[in-house]
C-alpha positions, 0 to 999 in steps of 0.5 A: 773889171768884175768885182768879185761879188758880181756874176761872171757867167750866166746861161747863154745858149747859142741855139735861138730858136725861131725863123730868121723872117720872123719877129722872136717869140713874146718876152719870156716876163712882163715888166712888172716881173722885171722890176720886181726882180731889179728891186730883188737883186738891188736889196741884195741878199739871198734871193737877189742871185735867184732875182738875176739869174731869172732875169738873164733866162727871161731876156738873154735870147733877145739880147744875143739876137739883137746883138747879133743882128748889129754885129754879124751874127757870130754866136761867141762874140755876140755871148761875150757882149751879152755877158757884158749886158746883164754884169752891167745890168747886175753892177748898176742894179743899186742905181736903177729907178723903174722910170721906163720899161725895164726893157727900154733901160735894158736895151739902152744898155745893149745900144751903148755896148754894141755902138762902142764896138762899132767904134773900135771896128771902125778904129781898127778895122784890120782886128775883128773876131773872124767866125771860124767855119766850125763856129756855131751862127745864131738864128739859122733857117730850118731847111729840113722839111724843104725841097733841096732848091727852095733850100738854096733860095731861101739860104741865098735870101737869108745870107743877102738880108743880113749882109743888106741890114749889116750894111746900113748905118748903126741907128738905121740898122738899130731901129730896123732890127728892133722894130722888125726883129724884137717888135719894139714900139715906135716910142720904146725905140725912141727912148733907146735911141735918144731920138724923137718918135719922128726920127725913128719913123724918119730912120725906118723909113730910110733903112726900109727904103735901102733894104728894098733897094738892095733886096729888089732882085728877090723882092721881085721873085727872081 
């Protein structure tokens, strides 16, 4: 349960700007940055809400996407684990050490959220939030300046590259999108993952491999 000195709403947008294809724009914060305002929101006081609030406007885009990418793409459900992500970040703050990147102990975070959801999903796989059609999708294409055929392939394309990616296992499709998607290093992802450096090329290599296999009809232009 949130306490009630803890943030219950913060200013998630589900808008991401950015083509699907490509990775997300550069961390809107370096880790120094970061730690400073982990150690701000740990001494507590008045600037610590400034501290958090900052923090969340640096790295909520990445996180909505990143989970979004794990769980299928629906923007509210994705926000509502986000939220959860930066109260967990906010609630453990008095505990945090600035051993790794902070991005490292944020995503970790992300990491356990979205596998426990997994979980429950695999549990009960008949209770699922199903996207309504007027619900807004997170990381659509811009097609404006396409012709009409292009559009359609490229909305073929887009809608065959999630559904593959959705299909691989949780820490294939984990270490595929942060990879691919947020440009996490080989050592960074190891971290989140708790795997070795080998594991994670291991893990890539068996999700690319997969991907190809499943993408071949349009990785050939057909």
């Amino acid at each position: 349960m949130i306490s009630a000195s803890s943030p219950t709403t913060a200013p998630f947008s589900a808008e991401i700007p950015g083509n699907e294809w490509n990775t997300l724009p550069p961390p809107a914060s370096n880790d120094a940055q970061d730690i400073a305002w982990m150690e701000a929101i740990k001494r507590g006081g008045d600037e610590a809400m400034a501290a958090f609030e900052a923090l969340v406007e640096a790295h909520h885009v990445r996180v909505i996407n990143l989970v979004a990418k794990m769980l299928g793409g629906d923007a509210t459900e994705a926000e509502d684990i986000a939220q959860q992500v930066f109260i967990r970040v906010w609630n453990s703050a008095s505990r945090y050490e600035p051993g790794a990147k902070f991005t490292t102990w944020l995503y970790t975070i992300v990491r356990n959220l979205v596998f426990n959801e997994c979980r429950r999903r695999r549990r009960h796989p008949l209770v699922s939030l199903e996207r309504e059609e007027s619900q807004p999708v997170l990381n659509l294409p811009d097609f404006r300046e396409k012709s009409p055929d292009k559009s359609l392939l490229d909305e073929e394309m887009y809608a065959a590259i999630e559904k593959a990616i959705a299909a691989l296992p949780e820490m294939q499709r984990m270490a595929i999108v942060l990879r691919r998607y947020q440009d996490v290093s080989y050592e960074e992802i190891a971290k989140i993952l708790d795997v070795s450096v080998p594991s994670v090329k291991s893990l890539l290599f068996r999700a690319r491999t997969e991907l190809r296999a499943r993408l071949k009809h349009y990785l050939e232009g057909v």
